[in-house]
SEDRENVO-77675 format. One line per 8 residues: number of its first residue (from 1); their letters; for each residue x, y, z of N, C-alpha, C, O, CB. Coordinates in steps of 0.001 Angstrom, whole numbers, plus 500000, padded with zeros to 6 digits. Glycine has a CB too. Layout:
// residues N
NUM = a = X Y Z X Y Z X Y Z X Y Z X Y Z  ...
//
This chain:
// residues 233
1 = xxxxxxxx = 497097 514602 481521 497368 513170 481702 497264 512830 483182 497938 513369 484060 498776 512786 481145  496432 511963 483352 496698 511218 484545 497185 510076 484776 496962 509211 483929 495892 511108 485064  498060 509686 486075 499000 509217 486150 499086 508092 488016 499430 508590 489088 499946 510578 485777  498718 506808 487835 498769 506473 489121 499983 505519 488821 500219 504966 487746 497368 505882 489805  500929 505411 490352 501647 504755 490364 501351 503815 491920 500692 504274 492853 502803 505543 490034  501812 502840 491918 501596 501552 492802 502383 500405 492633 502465 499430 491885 500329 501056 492660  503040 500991 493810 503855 499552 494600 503328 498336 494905 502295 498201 495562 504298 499779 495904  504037 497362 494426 502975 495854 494329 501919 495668 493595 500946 495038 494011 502308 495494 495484
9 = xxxxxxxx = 501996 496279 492223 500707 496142 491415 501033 494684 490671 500144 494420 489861 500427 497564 490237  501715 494023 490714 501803 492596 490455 501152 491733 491268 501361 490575 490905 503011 492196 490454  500334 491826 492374 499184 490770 493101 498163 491436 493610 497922 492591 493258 499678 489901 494313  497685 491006 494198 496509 491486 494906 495785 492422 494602 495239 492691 493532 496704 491760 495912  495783 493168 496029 495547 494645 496114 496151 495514 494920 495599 496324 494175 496159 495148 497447  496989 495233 494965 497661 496239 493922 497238 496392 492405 497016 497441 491799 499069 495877 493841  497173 494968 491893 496527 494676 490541 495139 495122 490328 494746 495770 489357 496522 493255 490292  494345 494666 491448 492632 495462 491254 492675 496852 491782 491621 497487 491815 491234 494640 492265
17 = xxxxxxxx = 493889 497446 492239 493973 498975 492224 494359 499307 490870 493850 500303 490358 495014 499601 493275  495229 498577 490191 495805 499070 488754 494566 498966 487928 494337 499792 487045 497127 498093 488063  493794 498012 488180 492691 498307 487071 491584 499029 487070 490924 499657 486243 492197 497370 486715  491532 498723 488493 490600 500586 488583 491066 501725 488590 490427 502563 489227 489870 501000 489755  492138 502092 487998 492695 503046 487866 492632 503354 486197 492347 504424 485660 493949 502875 488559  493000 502037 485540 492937 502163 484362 491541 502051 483871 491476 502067 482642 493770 501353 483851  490289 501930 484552 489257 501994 484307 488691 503548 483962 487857 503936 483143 488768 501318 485269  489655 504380 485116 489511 505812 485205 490276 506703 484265 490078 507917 484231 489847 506182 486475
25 = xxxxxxxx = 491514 505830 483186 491682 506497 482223 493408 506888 482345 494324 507307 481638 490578 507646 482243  493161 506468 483650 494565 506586 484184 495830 505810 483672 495772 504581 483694 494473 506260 485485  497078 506486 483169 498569 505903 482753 498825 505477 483842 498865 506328 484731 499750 506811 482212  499118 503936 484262 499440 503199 485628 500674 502712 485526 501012 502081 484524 498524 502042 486022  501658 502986 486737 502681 501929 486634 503065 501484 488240 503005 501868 489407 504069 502549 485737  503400 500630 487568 503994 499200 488457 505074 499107 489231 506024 498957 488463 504343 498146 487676  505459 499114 490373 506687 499330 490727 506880 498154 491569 505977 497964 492383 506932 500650 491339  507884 497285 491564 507783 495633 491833 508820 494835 491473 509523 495608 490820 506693 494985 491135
33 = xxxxxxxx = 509298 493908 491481 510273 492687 491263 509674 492226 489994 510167 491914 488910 510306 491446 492514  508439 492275 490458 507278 491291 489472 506350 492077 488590 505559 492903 489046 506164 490369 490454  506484 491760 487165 505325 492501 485916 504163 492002 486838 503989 491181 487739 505260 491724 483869  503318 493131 485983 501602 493245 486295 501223 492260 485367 501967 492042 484411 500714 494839 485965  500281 491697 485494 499648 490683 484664 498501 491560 483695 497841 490888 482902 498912 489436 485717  498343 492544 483735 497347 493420 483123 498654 493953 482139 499669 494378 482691 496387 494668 484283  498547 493895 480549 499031 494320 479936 498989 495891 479720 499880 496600 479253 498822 493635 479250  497662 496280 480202 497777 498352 479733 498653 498891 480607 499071 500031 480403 496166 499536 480015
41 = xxxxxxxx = 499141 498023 481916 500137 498678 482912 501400 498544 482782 501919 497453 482549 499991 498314 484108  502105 499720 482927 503809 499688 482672 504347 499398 483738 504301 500164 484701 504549 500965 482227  505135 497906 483775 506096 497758 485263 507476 498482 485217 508011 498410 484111 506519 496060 485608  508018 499014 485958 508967 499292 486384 509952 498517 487129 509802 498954 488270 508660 500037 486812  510891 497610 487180 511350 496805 487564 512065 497279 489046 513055 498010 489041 512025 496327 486519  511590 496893 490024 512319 497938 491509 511991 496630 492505 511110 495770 492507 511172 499946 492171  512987 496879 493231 513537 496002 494568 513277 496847 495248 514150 497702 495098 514997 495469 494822  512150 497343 496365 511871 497931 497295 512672 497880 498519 512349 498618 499449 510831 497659 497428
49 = xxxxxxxx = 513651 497119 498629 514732 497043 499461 515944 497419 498801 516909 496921 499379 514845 495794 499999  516289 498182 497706 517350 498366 497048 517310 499789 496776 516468 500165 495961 517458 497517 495937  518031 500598 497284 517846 502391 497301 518258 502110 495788 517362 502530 495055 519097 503719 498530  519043 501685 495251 519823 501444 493913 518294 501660 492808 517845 502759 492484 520769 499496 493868  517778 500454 492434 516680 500338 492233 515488 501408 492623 514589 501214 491805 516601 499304 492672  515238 502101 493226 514739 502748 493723 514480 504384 492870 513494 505026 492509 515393 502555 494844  515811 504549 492826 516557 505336 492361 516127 505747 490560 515509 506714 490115 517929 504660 492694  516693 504673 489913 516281 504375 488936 514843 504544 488346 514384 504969 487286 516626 503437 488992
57 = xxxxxxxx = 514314 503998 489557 512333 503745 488705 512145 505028 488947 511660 505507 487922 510707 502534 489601  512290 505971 489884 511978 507386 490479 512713 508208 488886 512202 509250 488474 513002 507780 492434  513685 507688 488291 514273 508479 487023 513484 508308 485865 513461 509208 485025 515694 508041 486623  512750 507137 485688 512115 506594 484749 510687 507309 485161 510282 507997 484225 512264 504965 484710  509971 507329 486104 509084 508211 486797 508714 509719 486433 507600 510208 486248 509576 508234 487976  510371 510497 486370 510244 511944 486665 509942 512279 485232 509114 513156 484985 511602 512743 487377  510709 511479 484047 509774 511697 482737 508262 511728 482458 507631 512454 481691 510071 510802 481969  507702 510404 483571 506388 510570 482918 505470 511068 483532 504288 510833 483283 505889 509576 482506
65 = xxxxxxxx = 506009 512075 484718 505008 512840 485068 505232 513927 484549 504478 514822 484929 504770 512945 486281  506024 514213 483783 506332 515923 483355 504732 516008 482642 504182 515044 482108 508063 516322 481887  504100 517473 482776 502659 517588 482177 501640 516468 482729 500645 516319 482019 502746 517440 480530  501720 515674 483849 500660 515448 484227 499934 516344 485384 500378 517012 486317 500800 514280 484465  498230 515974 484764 497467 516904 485986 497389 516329 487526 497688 516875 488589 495832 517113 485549  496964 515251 487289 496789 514586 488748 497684 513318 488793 497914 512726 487739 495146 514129 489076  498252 512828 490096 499032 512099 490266 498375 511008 491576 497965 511523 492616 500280 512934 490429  498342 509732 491412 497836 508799 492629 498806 507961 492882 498989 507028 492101 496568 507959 492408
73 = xxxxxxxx = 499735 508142 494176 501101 507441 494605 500309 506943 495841 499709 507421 496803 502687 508494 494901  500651 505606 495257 499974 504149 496264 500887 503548 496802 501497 502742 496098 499200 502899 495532  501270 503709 498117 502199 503038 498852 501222 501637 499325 500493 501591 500317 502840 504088 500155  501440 500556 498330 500891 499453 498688 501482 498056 499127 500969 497206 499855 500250 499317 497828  502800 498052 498430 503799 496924 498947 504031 496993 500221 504369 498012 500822 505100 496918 498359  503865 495956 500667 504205 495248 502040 505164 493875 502094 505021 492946 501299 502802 494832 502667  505924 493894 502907 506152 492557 503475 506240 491963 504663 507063 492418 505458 506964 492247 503166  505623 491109 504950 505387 490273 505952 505657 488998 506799 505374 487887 506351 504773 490213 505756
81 = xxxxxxxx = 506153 489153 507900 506668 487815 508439 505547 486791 509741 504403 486984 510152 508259 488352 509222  506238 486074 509937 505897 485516 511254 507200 485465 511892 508222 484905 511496 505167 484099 511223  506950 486296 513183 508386 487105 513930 507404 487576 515074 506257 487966 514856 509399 488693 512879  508033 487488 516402 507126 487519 517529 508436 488941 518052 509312 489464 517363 506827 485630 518661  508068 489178 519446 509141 490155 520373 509899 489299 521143 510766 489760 521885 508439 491246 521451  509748 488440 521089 510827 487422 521449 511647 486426 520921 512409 485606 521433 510474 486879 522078  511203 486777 519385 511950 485977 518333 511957 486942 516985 511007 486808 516214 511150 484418 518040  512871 487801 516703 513056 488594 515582 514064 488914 515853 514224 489128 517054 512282 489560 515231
89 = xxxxxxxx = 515441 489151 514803 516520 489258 515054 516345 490788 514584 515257 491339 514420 517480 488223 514479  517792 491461 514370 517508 492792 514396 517501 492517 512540 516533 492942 511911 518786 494004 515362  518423 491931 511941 518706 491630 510587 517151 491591 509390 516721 492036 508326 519528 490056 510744  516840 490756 510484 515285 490737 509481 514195 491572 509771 513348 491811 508911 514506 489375 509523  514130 492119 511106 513509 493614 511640 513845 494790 510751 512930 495569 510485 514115 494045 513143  515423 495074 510110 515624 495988 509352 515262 495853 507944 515253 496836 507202 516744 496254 509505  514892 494404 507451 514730 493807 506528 513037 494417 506263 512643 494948 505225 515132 492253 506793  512386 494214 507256 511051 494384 506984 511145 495786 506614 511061 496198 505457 510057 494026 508130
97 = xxxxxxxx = 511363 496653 507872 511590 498350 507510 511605 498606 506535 510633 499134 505995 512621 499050 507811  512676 498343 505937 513502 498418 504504 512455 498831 503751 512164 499954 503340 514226 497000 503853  511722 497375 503574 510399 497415 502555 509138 498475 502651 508595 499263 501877 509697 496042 502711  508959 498038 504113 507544 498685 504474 507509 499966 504268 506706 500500 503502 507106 498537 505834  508566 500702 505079 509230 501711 505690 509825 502799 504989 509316 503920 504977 510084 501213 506345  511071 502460 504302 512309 503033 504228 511958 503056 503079 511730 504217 502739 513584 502502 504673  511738 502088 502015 511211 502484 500730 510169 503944 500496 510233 505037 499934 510436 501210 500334  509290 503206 501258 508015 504899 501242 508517 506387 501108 508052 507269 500386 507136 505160 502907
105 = xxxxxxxx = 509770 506463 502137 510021 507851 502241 511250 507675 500909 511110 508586 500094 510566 508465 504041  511956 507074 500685 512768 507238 499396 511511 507664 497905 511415 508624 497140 513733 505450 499149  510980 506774 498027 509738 507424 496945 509294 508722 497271 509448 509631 496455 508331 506575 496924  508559 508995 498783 508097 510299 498654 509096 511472 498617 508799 512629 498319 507234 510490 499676  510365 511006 498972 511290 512153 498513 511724 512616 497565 512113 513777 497442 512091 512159 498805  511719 511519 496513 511800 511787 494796 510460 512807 494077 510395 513769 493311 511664 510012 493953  509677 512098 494701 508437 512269 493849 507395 513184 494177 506619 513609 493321 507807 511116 493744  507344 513499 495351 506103 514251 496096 506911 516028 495863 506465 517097 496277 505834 513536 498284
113 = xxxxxxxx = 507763 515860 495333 507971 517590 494732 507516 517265 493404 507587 518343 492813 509789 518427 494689  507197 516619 492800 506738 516392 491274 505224 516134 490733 504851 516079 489561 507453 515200 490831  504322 515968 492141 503338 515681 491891 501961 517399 492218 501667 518079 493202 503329 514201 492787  501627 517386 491042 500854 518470 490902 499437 518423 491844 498943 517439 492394 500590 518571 489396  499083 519457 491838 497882 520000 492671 496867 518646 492422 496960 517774 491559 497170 521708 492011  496130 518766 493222 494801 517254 492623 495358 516182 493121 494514 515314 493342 494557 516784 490691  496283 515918 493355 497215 514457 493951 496994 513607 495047 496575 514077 496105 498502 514759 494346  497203 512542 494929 497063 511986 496661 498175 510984 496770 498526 510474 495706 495405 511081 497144
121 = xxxxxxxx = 498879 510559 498021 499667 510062 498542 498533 508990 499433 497783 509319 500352 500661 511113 499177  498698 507706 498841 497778 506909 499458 498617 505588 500118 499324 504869 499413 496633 506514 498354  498426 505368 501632 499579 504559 502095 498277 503065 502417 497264 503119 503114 500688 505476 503801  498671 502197 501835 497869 501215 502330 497963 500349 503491 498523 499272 503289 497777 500554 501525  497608 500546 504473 498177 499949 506117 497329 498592 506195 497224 497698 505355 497685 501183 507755  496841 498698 507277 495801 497274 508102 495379 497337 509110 496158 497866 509902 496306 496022 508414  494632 497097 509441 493986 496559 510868 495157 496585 512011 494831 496781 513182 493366 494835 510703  496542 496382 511646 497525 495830 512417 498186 497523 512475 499171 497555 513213 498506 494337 511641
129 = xxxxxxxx = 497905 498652 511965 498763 499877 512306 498061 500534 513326 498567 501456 513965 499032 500867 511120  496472 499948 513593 496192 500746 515376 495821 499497 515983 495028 499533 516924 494653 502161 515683  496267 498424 515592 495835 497368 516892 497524 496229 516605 498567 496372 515968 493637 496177 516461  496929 495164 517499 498327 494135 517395 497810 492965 517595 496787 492830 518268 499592 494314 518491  498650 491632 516858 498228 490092 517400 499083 489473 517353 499905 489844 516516 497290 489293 516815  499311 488678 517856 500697 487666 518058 501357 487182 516559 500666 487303 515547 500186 486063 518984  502316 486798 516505 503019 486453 515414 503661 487675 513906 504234 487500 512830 501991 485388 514979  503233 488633 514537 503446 489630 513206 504322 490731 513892 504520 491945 513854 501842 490365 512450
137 = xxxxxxxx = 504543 490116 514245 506330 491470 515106 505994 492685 514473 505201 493592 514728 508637 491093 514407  507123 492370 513238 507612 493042 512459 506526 494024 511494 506573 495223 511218 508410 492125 511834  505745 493169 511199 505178 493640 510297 504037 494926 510830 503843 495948 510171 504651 492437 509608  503170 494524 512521 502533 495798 513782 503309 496518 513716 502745 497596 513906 502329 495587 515377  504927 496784 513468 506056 497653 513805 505670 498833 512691 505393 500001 512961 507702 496851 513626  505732 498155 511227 506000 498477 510144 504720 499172 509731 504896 499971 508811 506483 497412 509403  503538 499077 510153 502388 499411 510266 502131 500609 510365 501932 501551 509597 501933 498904 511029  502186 500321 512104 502306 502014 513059 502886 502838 512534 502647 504046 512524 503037 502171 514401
145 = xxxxxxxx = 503947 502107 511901 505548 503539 511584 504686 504258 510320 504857 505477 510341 507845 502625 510697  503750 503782 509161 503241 503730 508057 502088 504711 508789 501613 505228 507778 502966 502212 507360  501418 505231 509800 500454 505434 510008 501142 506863 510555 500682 507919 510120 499644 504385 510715  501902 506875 511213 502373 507912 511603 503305 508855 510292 503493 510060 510457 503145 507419 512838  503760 508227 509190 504302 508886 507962 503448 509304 507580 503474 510507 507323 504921 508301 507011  502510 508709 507393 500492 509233 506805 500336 510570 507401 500688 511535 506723 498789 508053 507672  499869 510747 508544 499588 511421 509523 501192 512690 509281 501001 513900 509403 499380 510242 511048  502026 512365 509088 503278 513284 509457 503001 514455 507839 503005 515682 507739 505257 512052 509538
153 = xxxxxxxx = 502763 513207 506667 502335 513878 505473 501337 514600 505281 501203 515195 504212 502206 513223 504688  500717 514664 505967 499505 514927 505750 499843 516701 505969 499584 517580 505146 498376 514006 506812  500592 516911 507546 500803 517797 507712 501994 518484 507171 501846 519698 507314 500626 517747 508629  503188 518166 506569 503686 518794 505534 503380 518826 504316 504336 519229 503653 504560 518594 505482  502396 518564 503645 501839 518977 502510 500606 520006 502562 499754 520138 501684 501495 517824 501874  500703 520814 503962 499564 521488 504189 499386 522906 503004 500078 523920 502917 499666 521915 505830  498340 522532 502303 498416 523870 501296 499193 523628 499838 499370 524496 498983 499317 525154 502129  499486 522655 499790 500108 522018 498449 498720 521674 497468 498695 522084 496308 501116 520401 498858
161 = xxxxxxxx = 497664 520947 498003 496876 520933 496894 496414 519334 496908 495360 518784 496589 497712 521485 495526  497802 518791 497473 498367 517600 497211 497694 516814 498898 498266 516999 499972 500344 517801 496877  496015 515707 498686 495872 514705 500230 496319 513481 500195 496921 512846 499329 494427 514399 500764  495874 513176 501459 496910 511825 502208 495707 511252 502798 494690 511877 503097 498363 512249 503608  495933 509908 502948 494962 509079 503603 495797 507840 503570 496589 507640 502650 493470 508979 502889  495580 506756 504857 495478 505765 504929 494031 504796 505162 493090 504924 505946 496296 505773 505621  494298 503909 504230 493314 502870 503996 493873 501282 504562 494960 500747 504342 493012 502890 502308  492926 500871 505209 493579 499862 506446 492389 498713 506656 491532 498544 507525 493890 500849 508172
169 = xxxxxxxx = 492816 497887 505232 492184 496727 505041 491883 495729 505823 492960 495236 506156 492627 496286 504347  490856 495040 506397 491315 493784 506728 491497 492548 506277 492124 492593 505219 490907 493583 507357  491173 491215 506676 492233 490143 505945 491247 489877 504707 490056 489589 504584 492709 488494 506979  492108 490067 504029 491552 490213 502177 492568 489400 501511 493798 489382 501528 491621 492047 501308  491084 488318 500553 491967 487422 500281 492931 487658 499515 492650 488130 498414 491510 486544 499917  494427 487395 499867 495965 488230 499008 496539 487040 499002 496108 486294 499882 497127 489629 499869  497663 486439 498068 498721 485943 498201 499650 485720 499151 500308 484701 499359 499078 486294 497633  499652 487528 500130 500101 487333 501222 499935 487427 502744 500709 487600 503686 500677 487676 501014
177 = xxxxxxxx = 498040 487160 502544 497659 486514 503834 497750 484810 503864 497955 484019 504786 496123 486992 504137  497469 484611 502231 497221 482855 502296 499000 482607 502820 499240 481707 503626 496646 481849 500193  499924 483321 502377 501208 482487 502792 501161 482806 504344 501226 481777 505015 502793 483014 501974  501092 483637 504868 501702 483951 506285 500480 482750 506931 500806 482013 507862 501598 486016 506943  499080 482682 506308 498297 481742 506647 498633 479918 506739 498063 478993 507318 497360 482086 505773  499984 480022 505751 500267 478460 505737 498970 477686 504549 498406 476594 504621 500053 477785 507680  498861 478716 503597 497694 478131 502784 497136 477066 503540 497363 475997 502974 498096 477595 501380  496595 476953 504430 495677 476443 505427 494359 476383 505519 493940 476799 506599 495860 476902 506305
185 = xxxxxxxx = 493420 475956 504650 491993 476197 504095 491168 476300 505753 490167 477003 505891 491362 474633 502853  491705 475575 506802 491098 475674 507827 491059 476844 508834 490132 477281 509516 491415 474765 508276  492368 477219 508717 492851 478638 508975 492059 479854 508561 491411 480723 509145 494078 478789 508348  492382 479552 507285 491600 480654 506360 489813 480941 506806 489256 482025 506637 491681 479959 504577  489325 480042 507231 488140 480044 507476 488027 480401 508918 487012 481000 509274 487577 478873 507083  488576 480225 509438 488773 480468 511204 489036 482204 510883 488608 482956 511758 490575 479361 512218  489556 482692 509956 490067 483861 509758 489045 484645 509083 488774 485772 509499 491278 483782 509081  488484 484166 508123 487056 485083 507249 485987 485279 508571 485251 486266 508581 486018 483854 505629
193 = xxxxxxxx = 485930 484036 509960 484986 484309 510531 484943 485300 511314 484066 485496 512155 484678 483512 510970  486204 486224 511016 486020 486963 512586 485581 488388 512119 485849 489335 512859 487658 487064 513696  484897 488615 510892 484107 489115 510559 482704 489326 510485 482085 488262 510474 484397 489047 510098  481754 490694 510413 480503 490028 510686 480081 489234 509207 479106 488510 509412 479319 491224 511225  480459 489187 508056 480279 488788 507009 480669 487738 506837 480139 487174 505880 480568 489386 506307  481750 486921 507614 481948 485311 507176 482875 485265 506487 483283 484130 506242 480924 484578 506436  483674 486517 505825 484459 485501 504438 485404 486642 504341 485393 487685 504995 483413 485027 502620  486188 486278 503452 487717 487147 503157 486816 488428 502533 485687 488374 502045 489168 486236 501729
201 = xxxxxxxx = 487670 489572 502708 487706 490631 501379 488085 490658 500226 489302 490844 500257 488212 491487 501482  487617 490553 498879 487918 490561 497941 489053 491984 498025 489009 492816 498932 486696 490432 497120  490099 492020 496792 490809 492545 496591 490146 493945 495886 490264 495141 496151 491622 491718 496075  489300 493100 494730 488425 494831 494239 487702 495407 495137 487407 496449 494552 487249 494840 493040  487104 495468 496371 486647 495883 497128 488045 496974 498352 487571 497800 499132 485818 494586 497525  488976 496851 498319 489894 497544 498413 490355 498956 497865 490355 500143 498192 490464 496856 498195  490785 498044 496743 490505 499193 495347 489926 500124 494988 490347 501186 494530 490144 498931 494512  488916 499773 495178 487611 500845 494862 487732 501699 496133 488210 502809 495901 485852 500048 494720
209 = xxxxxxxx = 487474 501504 497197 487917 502717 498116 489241 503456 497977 489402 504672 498082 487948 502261 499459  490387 502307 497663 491420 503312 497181 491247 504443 495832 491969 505438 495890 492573 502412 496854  490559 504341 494949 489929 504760 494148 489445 506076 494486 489974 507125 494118 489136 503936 493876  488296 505960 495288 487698 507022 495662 488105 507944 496738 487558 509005 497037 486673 506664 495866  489388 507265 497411 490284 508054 498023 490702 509343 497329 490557 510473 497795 491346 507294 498266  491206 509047 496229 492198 509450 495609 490990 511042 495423 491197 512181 495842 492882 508275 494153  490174 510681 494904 489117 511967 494298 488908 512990 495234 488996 514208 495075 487566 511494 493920  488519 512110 496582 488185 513243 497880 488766 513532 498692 488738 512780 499666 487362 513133 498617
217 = xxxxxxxx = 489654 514825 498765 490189 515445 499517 489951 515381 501092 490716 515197 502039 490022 516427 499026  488726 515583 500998 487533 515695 502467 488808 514529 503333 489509 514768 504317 485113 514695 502106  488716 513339 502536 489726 512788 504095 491037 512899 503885 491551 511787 503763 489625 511101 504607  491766 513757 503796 492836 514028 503932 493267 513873 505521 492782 514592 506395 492949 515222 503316  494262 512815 505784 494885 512988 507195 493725 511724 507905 493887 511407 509084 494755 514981 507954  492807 511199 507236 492465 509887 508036 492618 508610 507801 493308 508195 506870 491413 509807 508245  492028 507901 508574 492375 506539 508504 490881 505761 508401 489882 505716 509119 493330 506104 509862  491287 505167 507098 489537 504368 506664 489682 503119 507351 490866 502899 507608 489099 503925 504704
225 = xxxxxxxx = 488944 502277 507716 488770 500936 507646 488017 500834 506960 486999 501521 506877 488546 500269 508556  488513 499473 505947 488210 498576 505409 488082 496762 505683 488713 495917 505049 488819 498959 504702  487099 496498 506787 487406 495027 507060 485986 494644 507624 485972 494229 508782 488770 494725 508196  484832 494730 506972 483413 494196 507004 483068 493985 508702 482498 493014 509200 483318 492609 506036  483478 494930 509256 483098 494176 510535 483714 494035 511359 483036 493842 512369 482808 493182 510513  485316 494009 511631 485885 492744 512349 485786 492537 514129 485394 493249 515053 487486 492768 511937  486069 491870 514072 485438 491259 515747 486412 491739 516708 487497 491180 516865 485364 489350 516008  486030 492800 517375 487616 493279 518909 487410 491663 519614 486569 490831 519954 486986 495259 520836
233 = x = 489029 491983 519523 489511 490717 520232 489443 490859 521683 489794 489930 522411 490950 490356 519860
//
């Protein structure tokens, strides 16, 4: 049995990862506030800021990997503010962590002794975990920290069987670029241009590299971009 699990498979990225997963045959579940809109996927009901919750889906989890061969743990939930270094309190700085952060390693501590040979630990970052731009404090913080857990995993799972990669999208059209965007159609376009292609990333175009992550070992311990181009600032 194979078996992918993914944080935030209720929008975006996450949903056209769940279905290319289930394209591959794969038992998918959902780990989220919010059901998947794809009925073949099982949500798990989890507050990524709630060790409580956490806890729980990781129990509901350890059943259904018993007898699976390969395992694909998608650290894909994010959350995101507009929060500068001169305006972020510490409250909502720990707030972001929480999510980005602190969740990841509560999952990989449950679960990454449970996941069999063939496996991958796939952390989904951005453009924003080796570079920075104004208004995203919290979220450049939450990034880096995500890039360096990548990188830290990579090397304690040496000889397990079990690779790591980060995949580091750029602005792809999500739910939660259009909000931090101010659903701003003018914005949005000022934003597809700074690509050489003109236009957002589709979400299945994500996917599918996360996809083929998962198969090839070969990049274990790197960091893909995914963002058509984008323009150094």
């Amino acid at each position: 049995m194979k078996v992918a699990i993914i944080t935030g498979a209720s929008v975006g990225i996450g949903t056209a990862s769940a279905q290319a997963f289930l394209n591959e045959g794969f038992e998918v579940f959902n780990l989220a506030r919010r059901t998947c809109s794809i009925d073949a996927v099982t949500s798990i009901p989890c507050d990524l800021a709630s060790e409580d919750t956490i806890i729980r889906a990781c129990d509901t989890l350890e059943t259904a990997l018993q007898g699976s061969s390969e395992v694909a743990l998608i650290h894909n939930a994010s959350q995101m503010r507009k929060d500068s270094a001169t305006a972020c309190k510490n409250d909502s700085l720990r707030d972001v962590m929480e999510t980005n952060v602190i969740a990841i390693n509560s999952l990989n501590q449950r679960l990454l002794p449970l996941l069999p040979r063939n496996s991958s630990v796939l952390y989904i970052g951005s453009t924003l975990a080796e570079k920075a731009v104004s208004g995203s404090y919290s979220y450049v913080i939450s990034k880096h920290a995500q890039l360096g857990m990548m990188r830290a995993t990579c090397q304690d799972l040496m000889g397990s069987g079990i690779h790591t990669a980060m995949i580091c999208p750029g602005f792809t059209d999500t739910e939660m670029l259009r909000t931090h965007l101010g659903n701003n159609p003018e914005i949005e376009a000022a934003v597809a241009s700074l690509n050489s292609f003109n236009r957002l990333i589709e979400p299945e175009e994500i996917a599918e590299l996360i996809r083929w992550a998962h198969y090839n070992p070969v990049i274990n311990g790197a960091v893909l971009h995914a963002n058509l181009g984008q323009k150094e600032s």
